[in-house]
C-alpha positions as CSV (number, residue, x, y, z in Angstrom):
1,X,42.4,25.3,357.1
2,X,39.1,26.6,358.5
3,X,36.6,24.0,359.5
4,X,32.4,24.4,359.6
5,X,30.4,21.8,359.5
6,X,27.8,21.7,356.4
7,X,24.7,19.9,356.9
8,X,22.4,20.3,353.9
9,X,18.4,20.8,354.9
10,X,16.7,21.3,351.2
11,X,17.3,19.9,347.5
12,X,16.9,22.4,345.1
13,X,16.3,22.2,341.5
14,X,18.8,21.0,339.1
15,X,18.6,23.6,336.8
16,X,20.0,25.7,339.6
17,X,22.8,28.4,337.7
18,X,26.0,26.5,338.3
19,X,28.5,28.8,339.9
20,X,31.4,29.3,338.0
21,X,30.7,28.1,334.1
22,X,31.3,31.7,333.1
23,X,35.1,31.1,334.5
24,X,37.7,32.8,332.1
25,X,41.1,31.9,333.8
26,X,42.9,28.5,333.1
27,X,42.1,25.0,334.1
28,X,44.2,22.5,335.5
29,X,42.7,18.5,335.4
30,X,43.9,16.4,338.7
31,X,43.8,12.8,338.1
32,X,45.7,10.5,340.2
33,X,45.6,11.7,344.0
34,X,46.9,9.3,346.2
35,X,44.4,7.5,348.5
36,X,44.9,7.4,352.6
37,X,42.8,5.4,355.2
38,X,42.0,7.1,358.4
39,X,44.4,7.2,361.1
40,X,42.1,5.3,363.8
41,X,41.6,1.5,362.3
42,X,38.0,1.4,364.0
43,X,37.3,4.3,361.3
44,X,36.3,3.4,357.7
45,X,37.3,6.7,356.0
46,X,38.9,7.1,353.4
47,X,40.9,10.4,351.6
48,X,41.6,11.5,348.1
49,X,44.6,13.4,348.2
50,X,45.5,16.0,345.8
51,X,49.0,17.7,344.9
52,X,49.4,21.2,344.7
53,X,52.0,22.4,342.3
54,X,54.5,19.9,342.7
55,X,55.9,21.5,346.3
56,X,54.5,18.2,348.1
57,X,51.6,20.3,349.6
58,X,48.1,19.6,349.6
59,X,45.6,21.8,347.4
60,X,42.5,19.6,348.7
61,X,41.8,16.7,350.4
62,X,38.1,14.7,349.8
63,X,37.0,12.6,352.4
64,X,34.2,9.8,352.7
65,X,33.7,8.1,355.3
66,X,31.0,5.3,355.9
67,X,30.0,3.9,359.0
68,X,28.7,0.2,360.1
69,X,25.0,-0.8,361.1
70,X,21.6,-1.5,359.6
71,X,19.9,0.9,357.5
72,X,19.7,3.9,357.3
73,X,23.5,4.3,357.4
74,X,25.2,7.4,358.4
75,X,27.9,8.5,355.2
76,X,29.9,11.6,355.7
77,X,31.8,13.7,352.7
78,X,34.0,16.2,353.9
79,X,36.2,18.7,351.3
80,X,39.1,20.7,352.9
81,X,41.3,22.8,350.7
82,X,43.8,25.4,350.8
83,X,43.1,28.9,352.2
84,X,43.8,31.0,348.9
85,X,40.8,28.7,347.3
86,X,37.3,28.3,347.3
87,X,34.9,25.3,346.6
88,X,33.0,25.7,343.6
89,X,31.0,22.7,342.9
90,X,31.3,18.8,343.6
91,X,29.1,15.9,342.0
92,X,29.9,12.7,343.5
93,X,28.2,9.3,342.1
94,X,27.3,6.5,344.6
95,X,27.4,2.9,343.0
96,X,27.4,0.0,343.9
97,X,28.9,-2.3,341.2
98,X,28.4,-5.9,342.0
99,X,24.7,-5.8,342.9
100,X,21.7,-6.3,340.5
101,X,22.3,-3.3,338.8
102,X,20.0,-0.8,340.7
103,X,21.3,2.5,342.5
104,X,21.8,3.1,346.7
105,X,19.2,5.4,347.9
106,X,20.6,8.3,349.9
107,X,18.8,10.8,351.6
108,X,20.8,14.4,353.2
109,X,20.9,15.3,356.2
110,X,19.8,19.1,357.5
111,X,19.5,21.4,358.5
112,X,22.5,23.9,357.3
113,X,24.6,25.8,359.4
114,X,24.8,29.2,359.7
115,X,22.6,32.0,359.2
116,X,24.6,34.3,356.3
117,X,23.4,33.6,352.3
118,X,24.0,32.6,350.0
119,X,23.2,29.5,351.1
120,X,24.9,26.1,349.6
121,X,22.5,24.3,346.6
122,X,22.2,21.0,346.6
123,X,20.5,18.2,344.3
124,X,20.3,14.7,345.2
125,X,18.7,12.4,342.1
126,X,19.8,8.9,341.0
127,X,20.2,8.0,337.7
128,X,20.1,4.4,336.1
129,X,22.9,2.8,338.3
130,X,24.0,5.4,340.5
131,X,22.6,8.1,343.3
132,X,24.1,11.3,342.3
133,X,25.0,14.1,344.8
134,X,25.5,17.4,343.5
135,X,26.5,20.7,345.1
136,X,26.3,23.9,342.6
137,X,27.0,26.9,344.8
138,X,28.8,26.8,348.5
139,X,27.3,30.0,349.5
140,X,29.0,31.1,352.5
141,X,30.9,27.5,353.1
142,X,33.0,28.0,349.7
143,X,36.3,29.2,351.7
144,X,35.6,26.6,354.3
145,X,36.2,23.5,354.9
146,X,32.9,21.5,354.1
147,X,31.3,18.7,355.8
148,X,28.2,16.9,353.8
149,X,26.0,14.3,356.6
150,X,24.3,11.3,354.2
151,X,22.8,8.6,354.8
152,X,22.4,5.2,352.7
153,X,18.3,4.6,353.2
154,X,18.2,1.4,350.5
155,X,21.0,-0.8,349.3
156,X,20.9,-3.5,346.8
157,X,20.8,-7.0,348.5
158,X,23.4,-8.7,346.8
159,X,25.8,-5.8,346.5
160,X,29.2,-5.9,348.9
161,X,30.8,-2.7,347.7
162,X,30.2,0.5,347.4
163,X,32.5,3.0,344.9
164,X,32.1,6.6,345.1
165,X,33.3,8.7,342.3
166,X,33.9,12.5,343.4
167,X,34.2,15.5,341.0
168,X,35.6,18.9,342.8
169,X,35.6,22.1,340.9
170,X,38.4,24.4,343.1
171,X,39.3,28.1,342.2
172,X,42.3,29.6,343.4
173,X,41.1,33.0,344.4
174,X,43.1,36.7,342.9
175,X,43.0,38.8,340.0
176,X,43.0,35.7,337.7
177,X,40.8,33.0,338.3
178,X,42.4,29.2,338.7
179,X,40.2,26.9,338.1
180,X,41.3,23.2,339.7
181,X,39.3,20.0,338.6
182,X,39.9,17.0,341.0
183,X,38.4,13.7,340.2
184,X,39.0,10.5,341.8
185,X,37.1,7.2,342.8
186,X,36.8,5.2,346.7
187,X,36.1,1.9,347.4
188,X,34.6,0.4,350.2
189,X,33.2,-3.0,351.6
190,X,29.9,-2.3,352.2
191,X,26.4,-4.4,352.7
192,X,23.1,-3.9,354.5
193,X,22.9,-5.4,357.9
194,X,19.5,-6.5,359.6
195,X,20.8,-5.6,363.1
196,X,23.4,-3.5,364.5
197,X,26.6,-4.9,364.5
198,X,29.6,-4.7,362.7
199,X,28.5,-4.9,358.9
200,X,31.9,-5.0,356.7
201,X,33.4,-7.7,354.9
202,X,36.9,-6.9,356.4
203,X,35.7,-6.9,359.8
204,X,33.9,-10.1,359.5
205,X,37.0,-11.7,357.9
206,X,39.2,-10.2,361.2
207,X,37.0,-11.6,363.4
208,X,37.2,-15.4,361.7
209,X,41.0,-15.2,361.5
């Protein structure tokens, strides 16, 4: 798989044309991928896996991966995907489920990479419990893999976990469009620090063991 990093500079408009709604090939829903933590335990990330067509193989892989600290938080998203697809859109939801009720605040970080166009469209909004990322168009990224640099600005007080629910929209490439819908959900221990050391539950709990 190719790799580029994807920084995003600029929120556009959300009634940016969605690439992709005019698709006339079939659609195939994936559900249930299976959920990997990174190799290095000092990492946080975690993976949704998706199946290809029952060989075994991987048709994409969606990665999130936040980091420890006081606020503002680094949070990176990263797609990767077969070579005979491109990305066509992702929406992921940021909540966090156990606090007052309010949304994370998130803010993207820039500028893009690369100087060909179409460039990738992002909007970044929060809705009445959750900050909402959404990508319309990859641009020039859309055969590549794609790396998206947040960063968690606010967090609810009294929240400890953060779930983020990601919604890829993957065409297989060719005479006939394939259209591949992956949706899955990650869970991590997460809270706002006031200083700079190690802010997760599990750490903490290593640490007192």
């Amino acid at each position: 798989m190719r790799r580029r990093v994807f920084l995003a500079s600029a929120l556009t408009a959300a009634s940016t044309l969605t690439a992709g709604c005019s698709s006339l090939g079939p659609q195939t829903e994936h559900t249930d991928p299976v959920v990997e933590t990174d190799d290095n335990p000092r990492d946080r990330g975690k993976y949704l896996e998706f199946d290809g067509d029952g060989d075994g193989g991987d048709l994409a892989t969606v990665g999130v991966d936040p980091t420890s600290g006081p606020l503002p938080r680094p949070l990176a998203v990263s797609i990767s995907h077969t070579d005979d697809t491109e990305l066509r859109s992702l929406t992921q939801r940021f909540v966090a489920p156990d606090g007052d009720g309010s949304p994370p605040k998130l803010s993207l970080q820039g500028p893009f990479e690369g100087g060909h166009k179409p460039h990738p469209s992002v909007s970044l909004f929060r809705d009445e419990v959750a900050a909402v990322v959404e990508v319309h168009r990859f641009g020039e990224l859309a055969d590549e893999t794609a790396f998206l640099n947040l960063a968690v600005t606010d967090w609810p007080d009294s929240a400890r976990r953060l779930v983020v629910d990601s919604t890829v929209e993957l065409v297989e490439t060719g005479t006939f469009e394939h259209t591949h819908v992956l949706d899955g959900e990650l869970a991590f221990d997460f809270f706002a620090e006031t200083d700079a050391g190690d802010g997760t539950a599990e750490n903490r709990s290593r640490r007192g063991s």
